[in-house]
PDB file of N, CA, C and O in Angstrom, chain B, residues numbered from 101:
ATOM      1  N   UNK B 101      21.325 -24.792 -42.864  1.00  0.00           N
ATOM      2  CA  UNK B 101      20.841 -24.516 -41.542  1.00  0.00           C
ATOM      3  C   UNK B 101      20.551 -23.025 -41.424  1.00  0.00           C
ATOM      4  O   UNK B 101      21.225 -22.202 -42.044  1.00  0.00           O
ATOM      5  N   UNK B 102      19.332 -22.613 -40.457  1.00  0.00           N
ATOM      6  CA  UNK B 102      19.214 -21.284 -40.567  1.00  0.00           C
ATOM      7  C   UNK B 102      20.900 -20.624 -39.603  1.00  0.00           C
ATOM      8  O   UNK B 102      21.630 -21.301 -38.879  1.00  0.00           O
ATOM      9  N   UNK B 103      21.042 -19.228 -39.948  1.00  0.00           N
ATOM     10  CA  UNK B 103      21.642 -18.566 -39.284  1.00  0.00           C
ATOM     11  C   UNK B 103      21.146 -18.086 -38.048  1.00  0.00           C
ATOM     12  O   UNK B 103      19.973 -17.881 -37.734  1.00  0.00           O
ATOM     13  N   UNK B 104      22.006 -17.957 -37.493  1.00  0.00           N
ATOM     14  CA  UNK B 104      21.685 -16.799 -35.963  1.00  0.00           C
ATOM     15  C   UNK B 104      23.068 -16.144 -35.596  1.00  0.00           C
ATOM     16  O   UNK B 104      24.184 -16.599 -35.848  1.00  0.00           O
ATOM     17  N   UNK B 105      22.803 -15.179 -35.057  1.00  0.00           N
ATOM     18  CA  UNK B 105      23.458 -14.166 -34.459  1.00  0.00           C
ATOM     19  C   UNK B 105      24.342 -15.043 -33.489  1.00  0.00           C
ATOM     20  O   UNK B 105      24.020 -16.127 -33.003  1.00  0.00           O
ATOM     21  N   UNK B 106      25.537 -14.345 -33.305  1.00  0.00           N
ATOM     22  CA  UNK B 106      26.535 -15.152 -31.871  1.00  0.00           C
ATOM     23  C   UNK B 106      25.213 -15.220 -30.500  1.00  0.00           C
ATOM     24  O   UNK B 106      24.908 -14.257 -29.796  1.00  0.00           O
ATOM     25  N   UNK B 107      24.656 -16.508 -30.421  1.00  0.00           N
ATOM     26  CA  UNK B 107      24.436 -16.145 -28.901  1.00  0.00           C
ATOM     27  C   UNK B 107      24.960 -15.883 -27.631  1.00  0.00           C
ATOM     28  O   UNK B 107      25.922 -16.480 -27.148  1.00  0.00           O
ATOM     29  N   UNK B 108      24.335 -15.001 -27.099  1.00  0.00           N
ATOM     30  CA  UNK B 108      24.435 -14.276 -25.722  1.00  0.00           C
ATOM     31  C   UNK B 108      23.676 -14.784 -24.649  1.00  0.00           C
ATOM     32  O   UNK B 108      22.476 -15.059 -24.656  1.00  0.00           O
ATOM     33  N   UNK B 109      24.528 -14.888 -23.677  1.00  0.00           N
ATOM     34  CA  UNK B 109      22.876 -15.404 -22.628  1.00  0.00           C
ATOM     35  C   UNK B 109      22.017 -14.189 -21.951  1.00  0.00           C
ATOM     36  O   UNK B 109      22.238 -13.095 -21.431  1.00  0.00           O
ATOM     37  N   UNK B 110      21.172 -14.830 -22.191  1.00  0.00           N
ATOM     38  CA  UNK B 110      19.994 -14.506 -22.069  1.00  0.00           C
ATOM     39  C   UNK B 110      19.480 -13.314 -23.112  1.00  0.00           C
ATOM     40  O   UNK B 110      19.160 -12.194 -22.715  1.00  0.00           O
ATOM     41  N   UNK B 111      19.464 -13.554 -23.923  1.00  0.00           N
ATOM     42  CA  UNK B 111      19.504 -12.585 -25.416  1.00  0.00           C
ATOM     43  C   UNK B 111      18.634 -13.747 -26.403  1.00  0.00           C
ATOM     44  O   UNK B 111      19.140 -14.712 -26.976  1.00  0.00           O
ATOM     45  N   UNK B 112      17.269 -13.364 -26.411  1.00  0.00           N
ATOM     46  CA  UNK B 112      17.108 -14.489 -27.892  1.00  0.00           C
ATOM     47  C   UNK B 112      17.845 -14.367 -28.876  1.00  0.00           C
ATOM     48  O   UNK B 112      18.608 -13.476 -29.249  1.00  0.00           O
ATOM     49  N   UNK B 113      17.443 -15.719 -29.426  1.00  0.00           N
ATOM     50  CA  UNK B 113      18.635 -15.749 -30.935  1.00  0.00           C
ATOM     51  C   UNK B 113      17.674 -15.245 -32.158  1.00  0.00           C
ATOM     52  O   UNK B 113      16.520 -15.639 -31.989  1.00  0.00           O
ATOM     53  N   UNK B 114      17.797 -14.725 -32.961  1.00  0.00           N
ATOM     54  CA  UNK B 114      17.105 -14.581 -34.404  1.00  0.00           C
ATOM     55  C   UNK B 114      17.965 -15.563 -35.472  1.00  0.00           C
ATOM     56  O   UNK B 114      19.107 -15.598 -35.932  1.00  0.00           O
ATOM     57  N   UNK B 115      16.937 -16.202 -35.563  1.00  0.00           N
ATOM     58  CA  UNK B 115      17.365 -17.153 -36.654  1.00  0.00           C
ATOM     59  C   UNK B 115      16.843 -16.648 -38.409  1.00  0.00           C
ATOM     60  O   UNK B 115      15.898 -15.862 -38.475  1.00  0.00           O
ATOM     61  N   UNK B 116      17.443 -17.094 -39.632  1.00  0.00           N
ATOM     62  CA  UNK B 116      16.859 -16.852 -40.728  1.00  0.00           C
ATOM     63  C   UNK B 116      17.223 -17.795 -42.057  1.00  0.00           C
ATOM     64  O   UNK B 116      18.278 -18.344 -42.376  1.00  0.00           O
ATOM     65  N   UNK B 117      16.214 -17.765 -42.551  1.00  0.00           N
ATOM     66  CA  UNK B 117      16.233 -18.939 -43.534  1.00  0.00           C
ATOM     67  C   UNK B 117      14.937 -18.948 -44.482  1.00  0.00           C
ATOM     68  O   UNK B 117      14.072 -18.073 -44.442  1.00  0.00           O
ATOM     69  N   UNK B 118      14.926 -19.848 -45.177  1.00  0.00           N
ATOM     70  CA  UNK B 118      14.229 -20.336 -46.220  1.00  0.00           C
ATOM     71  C   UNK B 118      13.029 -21.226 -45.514  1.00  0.00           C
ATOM     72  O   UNK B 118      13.400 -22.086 -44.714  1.00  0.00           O
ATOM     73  N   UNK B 119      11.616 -21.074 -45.759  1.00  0.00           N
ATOM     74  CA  UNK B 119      10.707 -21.773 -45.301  1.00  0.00           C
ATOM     75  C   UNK B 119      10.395 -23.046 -46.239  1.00  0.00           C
ATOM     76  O   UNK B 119       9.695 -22.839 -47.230  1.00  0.00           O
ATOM     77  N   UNK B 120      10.821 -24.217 -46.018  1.00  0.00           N
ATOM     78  CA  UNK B 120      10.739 -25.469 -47.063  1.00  0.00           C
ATOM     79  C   UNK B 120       9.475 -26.484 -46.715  1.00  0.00           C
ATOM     80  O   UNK B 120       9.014 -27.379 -47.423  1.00  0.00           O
ATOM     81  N   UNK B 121       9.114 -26.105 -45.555  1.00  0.00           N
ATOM     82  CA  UNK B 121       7.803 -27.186 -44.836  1.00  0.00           C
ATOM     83  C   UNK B 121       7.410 -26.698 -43.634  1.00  0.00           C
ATOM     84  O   UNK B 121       8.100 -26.130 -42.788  1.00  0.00           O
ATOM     85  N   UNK B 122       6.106 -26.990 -43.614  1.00  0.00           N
ATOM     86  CA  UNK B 122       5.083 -27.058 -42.439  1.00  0.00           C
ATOM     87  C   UNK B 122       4.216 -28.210 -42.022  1.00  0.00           C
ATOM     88  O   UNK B 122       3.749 -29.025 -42.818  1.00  0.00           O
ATOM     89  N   UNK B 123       4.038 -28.226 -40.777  1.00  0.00           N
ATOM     90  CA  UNK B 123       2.516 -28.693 -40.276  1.00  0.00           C
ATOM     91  C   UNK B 123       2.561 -28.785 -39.364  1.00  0.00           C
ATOM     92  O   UNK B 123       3.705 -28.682 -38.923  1.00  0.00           O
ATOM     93  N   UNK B 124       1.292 -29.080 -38.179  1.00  0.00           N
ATOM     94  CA  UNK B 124       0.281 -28.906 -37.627  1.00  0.00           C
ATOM     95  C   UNK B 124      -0.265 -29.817 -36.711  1.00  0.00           C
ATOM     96  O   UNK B 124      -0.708 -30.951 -36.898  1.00  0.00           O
ATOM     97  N   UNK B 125      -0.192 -29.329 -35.973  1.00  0.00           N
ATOM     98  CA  UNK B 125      -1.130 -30.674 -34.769  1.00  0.00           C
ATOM     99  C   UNK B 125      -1.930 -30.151 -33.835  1.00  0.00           C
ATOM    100  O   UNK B 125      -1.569 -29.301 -33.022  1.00  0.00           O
ATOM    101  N   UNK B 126      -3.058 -30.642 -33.912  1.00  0.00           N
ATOM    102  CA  UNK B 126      -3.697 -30.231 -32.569  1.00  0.00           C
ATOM    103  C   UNK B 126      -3.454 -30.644 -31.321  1.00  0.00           C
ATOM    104  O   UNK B 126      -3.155 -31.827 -31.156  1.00  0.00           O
ATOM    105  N   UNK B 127      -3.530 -29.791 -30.249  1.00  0.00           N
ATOM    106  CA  UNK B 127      -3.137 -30.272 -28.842  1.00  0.00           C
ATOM    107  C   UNK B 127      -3.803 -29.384 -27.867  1.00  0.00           C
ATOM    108  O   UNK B 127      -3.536 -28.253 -27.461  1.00  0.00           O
ATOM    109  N   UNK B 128      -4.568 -30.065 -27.658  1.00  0.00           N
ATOM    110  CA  UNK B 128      -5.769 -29.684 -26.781  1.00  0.00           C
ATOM    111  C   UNK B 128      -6.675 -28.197 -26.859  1.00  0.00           C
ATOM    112  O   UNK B 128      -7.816 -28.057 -27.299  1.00  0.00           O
ATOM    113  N   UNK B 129      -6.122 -27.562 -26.508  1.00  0.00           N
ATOM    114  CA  UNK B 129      -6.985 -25.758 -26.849  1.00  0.00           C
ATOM    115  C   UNK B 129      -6.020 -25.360 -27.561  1.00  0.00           C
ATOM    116  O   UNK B 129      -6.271 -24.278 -28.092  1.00  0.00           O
ATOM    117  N   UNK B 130      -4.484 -25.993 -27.928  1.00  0.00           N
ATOM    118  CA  UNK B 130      -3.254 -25.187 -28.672  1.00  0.00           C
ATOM    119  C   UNK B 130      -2.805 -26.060 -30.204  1.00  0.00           C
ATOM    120  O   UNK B 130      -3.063 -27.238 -30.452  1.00  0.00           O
ATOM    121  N   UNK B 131      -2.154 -25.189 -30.990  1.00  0.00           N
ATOM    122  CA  UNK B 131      -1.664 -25.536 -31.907  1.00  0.00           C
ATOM    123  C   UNK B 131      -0.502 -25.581 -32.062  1.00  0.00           C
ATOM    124  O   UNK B 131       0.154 -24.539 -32.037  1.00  0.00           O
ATOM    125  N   UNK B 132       0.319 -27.292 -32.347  1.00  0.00           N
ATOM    126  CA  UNK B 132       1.430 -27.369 -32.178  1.00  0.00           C
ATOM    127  C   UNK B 132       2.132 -27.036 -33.986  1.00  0.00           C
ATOM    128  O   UNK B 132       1.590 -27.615 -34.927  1.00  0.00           O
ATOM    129  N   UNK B 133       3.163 -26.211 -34.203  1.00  0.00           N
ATOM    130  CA  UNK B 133       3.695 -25.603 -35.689  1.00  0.00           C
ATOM    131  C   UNK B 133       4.706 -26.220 -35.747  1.00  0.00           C
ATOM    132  O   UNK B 133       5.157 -26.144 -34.604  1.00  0.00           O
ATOM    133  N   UNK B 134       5.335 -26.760 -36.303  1.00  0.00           N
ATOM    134  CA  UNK B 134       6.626 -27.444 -37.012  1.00  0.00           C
ATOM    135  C   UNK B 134       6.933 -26.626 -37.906  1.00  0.00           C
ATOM    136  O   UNK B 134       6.218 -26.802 -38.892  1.00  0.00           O
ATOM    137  N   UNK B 135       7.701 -25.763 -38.043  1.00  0.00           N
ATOM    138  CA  UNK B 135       7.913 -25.722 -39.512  1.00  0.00           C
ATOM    139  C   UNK B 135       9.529 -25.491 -39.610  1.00  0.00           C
ATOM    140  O   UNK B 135      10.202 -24.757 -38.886  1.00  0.00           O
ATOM    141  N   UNK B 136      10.030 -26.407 -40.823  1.00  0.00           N
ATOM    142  CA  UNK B 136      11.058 -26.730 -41.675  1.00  0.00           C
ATOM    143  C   UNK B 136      11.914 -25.763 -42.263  1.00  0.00           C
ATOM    144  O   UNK B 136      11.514 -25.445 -43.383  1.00  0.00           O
ATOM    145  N   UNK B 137      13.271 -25.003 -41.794  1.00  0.00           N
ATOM    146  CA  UNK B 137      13.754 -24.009 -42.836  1.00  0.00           C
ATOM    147  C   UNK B 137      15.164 -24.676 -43.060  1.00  0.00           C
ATOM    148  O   UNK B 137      15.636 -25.685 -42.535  1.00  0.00           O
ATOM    149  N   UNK B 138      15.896 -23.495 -44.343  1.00  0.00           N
ATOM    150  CA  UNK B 138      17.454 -23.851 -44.758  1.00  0.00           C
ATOM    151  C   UNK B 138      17.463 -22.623 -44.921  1.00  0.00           C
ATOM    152  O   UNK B 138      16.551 -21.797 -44.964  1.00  0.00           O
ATOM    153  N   UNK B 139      19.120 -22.502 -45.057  1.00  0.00           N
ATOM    154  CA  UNK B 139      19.857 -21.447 -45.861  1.00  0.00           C
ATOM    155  C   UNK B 139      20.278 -22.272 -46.956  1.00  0.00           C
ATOM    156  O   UNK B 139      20.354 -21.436 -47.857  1.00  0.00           O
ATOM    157  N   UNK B 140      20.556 -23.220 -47.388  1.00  0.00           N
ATOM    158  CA  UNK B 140      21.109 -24.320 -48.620  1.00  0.00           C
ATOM    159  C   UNK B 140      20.396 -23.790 -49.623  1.00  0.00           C
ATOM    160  O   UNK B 140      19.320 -23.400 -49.169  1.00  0.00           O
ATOM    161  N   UNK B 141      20.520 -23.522 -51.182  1.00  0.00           N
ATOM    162  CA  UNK B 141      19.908 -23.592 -52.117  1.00  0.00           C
ATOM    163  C   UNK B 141      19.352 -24.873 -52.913  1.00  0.00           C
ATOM    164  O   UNK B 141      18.384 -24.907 -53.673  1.00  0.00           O
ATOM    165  N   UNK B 142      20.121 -25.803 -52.582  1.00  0.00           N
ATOM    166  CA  UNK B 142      20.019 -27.052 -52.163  1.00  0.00           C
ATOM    167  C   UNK B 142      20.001 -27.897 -51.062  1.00  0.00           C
ATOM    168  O   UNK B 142      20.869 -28.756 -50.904  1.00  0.00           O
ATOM    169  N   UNK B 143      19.376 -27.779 -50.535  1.00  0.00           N
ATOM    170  CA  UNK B 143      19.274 -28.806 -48.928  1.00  0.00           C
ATOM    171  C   UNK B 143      18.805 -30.053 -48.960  1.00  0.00           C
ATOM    172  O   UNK B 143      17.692 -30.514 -49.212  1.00  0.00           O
ATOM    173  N   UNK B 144      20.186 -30.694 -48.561  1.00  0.00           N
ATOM    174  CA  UNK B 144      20.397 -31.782 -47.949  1.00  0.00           C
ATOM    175  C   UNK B 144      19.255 -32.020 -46.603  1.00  0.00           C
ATOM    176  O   UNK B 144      18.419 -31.178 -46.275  1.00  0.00           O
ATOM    177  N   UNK B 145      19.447 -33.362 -45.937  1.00  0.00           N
ATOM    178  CA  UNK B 145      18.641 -33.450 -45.054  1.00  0.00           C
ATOM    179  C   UNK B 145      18.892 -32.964 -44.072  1.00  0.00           C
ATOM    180  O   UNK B 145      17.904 -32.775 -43.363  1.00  0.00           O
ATOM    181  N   UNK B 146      20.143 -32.542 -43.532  1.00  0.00           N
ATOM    182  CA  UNK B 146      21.395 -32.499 -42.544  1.00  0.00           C
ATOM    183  C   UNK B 146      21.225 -30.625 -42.764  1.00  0.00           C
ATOM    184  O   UNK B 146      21.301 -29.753 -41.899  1.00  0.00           O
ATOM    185  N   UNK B 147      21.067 -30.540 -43.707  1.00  0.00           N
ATOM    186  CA  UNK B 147      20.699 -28.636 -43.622  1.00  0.00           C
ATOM    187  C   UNK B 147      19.575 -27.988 -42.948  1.00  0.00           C
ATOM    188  O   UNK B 147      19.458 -26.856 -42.480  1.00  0.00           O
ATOM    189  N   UNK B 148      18.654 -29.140 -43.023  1.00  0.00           N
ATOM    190  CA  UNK B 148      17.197 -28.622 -42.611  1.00  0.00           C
ATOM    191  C   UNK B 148      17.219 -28.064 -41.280  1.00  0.00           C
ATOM    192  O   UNK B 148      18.194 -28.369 -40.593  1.00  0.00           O
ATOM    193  N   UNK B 149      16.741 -27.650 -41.004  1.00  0.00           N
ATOM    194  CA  UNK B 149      16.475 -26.941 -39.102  1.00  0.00           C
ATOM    195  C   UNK B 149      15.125 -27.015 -39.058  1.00  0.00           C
ATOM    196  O   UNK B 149      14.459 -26.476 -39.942  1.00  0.00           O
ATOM    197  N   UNK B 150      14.511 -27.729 -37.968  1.00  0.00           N
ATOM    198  CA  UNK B 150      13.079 -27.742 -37.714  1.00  0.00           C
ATOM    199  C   UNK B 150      13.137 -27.353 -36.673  1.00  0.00           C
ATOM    200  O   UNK B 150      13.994 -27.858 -35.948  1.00  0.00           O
ATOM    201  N   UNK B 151      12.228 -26.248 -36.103  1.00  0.00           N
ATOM    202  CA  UNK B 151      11.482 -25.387 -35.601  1.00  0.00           C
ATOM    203  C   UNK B 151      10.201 -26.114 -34.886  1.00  0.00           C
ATOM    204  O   UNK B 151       9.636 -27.035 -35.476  1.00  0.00           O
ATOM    205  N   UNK B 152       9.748 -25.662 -33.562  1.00  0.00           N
ATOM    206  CA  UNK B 152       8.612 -26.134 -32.743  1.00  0.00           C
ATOM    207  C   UNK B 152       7.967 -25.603 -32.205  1.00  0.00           C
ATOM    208  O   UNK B 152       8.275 -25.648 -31.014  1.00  0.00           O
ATOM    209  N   UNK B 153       6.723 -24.767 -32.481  1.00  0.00           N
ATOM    210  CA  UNK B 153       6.159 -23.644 -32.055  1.00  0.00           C
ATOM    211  C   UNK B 153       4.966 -24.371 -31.634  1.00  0.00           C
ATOM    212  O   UNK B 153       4.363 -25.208 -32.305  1.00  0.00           O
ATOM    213  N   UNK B 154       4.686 -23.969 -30.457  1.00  0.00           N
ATOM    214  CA  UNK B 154       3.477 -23.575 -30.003  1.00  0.00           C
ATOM    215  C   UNK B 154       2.603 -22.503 -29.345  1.00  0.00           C
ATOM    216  O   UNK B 154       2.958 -21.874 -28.348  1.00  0.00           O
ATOM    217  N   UNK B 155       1.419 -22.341 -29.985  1.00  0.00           N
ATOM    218  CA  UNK B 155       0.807 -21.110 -29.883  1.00  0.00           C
ATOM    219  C   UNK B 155      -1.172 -21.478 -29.456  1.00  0.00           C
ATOM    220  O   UNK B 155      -1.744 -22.543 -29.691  1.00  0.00           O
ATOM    221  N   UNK B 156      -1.583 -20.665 -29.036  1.00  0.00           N
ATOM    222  CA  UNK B 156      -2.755 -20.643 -28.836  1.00  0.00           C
ATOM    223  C   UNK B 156      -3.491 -20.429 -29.982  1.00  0.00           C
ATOM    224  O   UNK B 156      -2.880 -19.800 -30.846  1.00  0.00           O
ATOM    225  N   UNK B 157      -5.037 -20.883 -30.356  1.00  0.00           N
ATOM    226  CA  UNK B 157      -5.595 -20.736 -31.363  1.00  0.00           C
ATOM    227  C   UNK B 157      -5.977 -19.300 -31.973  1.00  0.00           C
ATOM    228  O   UNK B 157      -6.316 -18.937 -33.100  1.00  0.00           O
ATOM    229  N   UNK B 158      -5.773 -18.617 -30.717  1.00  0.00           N
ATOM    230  CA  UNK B 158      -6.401 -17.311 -31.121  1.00  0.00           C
ATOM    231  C   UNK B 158      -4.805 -16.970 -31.238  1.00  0.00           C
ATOM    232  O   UNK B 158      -5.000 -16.536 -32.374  1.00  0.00           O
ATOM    233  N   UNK B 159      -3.583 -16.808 -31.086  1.00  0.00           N
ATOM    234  CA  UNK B 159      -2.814 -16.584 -31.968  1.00  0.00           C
ATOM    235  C   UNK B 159      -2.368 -17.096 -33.468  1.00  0.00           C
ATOM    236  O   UNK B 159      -1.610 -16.427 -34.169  1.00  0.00           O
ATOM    237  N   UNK B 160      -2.952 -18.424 -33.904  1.00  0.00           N
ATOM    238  CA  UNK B 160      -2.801 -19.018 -34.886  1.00  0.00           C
ATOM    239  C   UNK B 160      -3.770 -18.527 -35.457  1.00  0.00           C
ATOM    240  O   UNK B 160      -3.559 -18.674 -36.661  1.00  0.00           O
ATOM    241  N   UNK B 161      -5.273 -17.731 -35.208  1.00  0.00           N
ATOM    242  CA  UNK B 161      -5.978 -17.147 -36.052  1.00  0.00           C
ATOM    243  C   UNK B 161      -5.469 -16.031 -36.711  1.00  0.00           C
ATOM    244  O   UNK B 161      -5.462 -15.879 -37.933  1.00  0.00           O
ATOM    245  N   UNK B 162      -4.894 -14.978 -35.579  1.00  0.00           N
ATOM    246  CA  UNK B 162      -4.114 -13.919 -36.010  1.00  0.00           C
ATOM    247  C   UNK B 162      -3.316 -14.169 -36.987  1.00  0.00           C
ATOM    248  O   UNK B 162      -3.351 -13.444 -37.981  1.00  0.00           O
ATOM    249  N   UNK B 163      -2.468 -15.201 -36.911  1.00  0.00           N
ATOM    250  CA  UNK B 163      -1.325 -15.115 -38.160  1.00  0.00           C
ATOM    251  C   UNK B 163      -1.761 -15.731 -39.455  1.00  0.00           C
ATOM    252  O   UNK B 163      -1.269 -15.622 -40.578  1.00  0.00           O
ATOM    253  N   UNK B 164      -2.790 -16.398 -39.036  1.00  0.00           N
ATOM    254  CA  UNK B 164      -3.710 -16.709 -40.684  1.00  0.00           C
ATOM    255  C   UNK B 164      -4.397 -14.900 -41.397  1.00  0.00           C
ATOM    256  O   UNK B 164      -4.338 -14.171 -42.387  1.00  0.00           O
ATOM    257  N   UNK B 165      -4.832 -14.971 -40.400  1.00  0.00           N
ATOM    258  CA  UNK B 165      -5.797 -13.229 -40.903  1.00  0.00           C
ATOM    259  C   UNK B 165      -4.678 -12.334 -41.668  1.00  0.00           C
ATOM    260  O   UNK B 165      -4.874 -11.598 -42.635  1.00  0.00           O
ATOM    261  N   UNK B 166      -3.632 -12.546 -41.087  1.00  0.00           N
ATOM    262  CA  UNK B 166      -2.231 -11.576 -41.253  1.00  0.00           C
ATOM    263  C   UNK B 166      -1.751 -11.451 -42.916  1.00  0.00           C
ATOM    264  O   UNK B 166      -1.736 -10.606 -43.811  1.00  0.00           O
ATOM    265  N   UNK B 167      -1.319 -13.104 -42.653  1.00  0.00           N
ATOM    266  CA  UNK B 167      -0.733 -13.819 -44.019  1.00  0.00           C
ATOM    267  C   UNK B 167      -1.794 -13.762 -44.968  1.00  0.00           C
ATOM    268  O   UNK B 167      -1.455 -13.655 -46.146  1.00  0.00           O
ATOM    269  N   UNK B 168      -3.116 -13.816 -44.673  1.00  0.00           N
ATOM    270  CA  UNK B 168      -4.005 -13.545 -45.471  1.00  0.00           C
ATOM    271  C   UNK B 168      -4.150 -12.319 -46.098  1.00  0.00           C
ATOM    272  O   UNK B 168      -4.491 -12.177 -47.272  1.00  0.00           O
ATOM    273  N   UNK B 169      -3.859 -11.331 -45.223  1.00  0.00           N
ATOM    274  CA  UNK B 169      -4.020 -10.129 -45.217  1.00  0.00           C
ATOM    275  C   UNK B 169      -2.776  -9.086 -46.301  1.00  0.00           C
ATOM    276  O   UNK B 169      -3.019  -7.998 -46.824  1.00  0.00           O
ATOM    277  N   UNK B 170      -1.659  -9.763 -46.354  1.00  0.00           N
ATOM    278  CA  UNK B 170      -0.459  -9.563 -46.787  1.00  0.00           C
ATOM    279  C   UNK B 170      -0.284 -10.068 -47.832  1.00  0.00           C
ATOM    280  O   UNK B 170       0.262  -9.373 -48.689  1.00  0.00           O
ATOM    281  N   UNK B 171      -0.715 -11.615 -48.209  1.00  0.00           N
ATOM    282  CA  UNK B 171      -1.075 -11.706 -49.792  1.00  0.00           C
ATOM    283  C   UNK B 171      -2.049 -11.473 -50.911  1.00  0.00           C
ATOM    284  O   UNK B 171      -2.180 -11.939 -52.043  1.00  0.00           O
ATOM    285  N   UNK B 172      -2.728 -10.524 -50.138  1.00  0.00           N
ATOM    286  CA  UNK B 172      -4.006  -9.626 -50.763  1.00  0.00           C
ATOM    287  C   UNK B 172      -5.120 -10.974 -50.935  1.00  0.00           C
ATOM    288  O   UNK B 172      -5.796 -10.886 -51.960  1.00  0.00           O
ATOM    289  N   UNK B 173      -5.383 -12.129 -50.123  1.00  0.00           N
ATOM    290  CA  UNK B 173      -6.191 -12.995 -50.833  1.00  0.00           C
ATOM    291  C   UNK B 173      -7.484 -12.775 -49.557  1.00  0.00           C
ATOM    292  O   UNK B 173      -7.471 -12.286 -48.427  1.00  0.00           O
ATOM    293  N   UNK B 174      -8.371 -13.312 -50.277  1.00  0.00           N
ATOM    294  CA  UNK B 174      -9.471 -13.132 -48.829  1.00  0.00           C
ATOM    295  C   UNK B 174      -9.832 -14.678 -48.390  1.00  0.00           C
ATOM    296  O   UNK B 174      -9.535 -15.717 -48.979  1.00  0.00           O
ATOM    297  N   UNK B 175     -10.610 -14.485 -47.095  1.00  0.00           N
ATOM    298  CA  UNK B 175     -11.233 -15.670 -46.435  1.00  0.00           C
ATOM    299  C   UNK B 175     -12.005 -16.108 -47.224  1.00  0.00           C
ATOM    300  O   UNK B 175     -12.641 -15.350 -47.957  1.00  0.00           O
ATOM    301  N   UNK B 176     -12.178 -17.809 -47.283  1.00  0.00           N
ATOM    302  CA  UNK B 176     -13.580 -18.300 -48.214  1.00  0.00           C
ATOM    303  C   UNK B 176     -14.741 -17.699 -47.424  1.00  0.00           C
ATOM    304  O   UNK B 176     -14.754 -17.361 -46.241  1.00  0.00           O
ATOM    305  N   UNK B 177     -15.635 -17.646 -48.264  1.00  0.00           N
ATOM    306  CA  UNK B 177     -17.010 -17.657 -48.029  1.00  0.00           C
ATOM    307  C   UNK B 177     -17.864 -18.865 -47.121  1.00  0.00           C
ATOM    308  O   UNK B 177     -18.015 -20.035 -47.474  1.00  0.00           O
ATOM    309  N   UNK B 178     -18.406 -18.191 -45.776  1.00  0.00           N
ATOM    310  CA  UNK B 178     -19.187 -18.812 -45.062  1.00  0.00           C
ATOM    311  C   UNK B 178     -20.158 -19.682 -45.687  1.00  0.00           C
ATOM    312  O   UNK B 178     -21.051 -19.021 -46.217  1.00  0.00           O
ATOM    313  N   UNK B 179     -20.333 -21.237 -45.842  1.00  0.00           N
ATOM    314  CA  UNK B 179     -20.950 -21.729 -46.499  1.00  0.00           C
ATOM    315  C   UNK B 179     -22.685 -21.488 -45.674  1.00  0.00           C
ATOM    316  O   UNK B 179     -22.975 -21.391 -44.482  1.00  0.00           O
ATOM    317  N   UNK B 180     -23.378 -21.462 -46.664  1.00  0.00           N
ATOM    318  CA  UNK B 180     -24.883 -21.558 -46.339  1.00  0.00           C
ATOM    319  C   UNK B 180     -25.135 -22.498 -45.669  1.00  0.00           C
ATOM    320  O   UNK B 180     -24.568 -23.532 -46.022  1.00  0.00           O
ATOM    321  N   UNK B 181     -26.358 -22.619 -44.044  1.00  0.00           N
ATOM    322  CA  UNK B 181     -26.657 -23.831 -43.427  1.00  0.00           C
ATOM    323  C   UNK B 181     -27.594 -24.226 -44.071  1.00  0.00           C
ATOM    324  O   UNK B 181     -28.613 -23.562 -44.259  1.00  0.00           O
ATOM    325  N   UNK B 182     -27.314 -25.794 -44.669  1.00  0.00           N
ATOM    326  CA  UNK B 182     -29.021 -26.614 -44.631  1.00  0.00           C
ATOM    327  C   UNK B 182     -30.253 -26.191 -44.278  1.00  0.00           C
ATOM    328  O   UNK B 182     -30.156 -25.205 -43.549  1.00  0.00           O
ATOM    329  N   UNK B 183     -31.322 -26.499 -44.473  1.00  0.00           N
ATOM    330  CA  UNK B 183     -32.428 -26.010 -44.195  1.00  0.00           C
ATOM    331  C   UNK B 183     -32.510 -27.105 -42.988  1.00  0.00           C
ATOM    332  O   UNK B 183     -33.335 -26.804 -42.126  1.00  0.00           O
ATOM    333  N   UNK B 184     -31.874 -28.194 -42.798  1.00  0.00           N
ATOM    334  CA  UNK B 184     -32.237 -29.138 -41.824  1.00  0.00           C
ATOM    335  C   UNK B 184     -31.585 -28.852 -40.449  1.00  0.00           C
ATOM    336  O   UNK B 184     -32.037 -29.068 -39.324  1.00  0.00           O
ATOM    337  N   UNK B 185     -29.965 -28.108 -40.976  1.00  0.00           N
ATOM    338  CA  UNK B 185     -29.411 -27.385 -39.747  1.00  0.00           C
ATOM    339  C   UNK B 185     -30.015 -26.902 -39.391  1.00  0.00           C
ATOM    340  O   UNK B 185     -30.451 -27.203 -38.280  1.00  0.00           O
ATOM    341  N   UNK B 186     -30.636 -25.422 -40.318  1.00  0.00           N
ATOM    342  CA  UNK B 186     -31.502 -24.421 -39.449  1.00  0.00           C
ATOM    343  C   UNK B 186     -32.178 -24.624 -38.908  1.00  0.00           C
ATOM    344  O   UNK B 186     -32.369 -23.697 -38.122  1.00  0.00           O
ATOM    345  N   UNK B 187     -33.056 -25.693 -38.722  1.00  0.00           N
ATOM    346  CA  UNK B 187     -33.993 -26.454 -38.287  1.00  0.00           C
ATOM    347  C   UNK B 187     -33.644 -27.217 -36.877  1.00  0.00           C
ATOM    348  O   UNK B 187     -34.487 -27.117 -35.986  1.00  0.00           O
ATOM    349  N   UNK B 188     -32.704 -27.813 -36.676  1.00  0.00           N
ATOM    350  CA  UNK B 188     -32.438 -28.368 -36.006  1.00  0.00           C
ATOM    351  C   UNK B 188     -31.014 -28.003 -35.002  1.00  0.00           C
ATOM    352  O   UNK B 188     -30.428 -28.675 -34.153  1.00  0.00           O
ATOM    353  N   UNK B 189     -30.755 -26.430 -35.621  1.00  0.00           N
ATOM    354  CA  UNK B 189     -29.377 -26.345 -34.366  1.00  0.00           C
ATOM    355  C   UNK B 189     -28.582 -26.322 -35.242  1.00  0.00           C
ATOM    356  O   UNK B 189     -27.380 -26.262 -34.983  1.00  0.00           O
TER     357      UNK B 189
END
């Protein structure tokens, strides 16, 4: 299970752990994040802690650009439109 600090009220908690899974749902203009952590080096099912984030798209762009940005990799390449797109919209 991730750790956290003794909570306090009204004090967020910082949690920390191991990232083991993600995903994703769309929900309406927002993006709903799941994602899965442990402290276990082995985790059981009962270790896992899932997490429920939701964020706006233009914050979920940001943290793609970020993570992108931080593992030195770049965005794919804008694919070329059809000549029939261009044509038509």
């Amino acid at each position: 299970m991730a750790t956290t600090n003794a909570p306090q009220k009204g004090v967020p908690q910082e949690l920390s752990g191991v990232v083991i899974g993600w995903k994703h749902q769309d929900i309406s203009r927002n993006i709903q994040l799941t994602v899965q952590s442990t402290i276990a080096s082995r985790p059981t099912p009962d270790a896992v802690d899932t997490h429920h984030l939701l964020m706006t798209r233009n914050q979920a762009m940001l943290l793609a650009q970020y993570l992108m940005r931080l593992t030195g990799q770049d965005a794919p390449a804008p694919r070329k439109r059809g000549w029939l797109q261009r044509l038509f919209g």
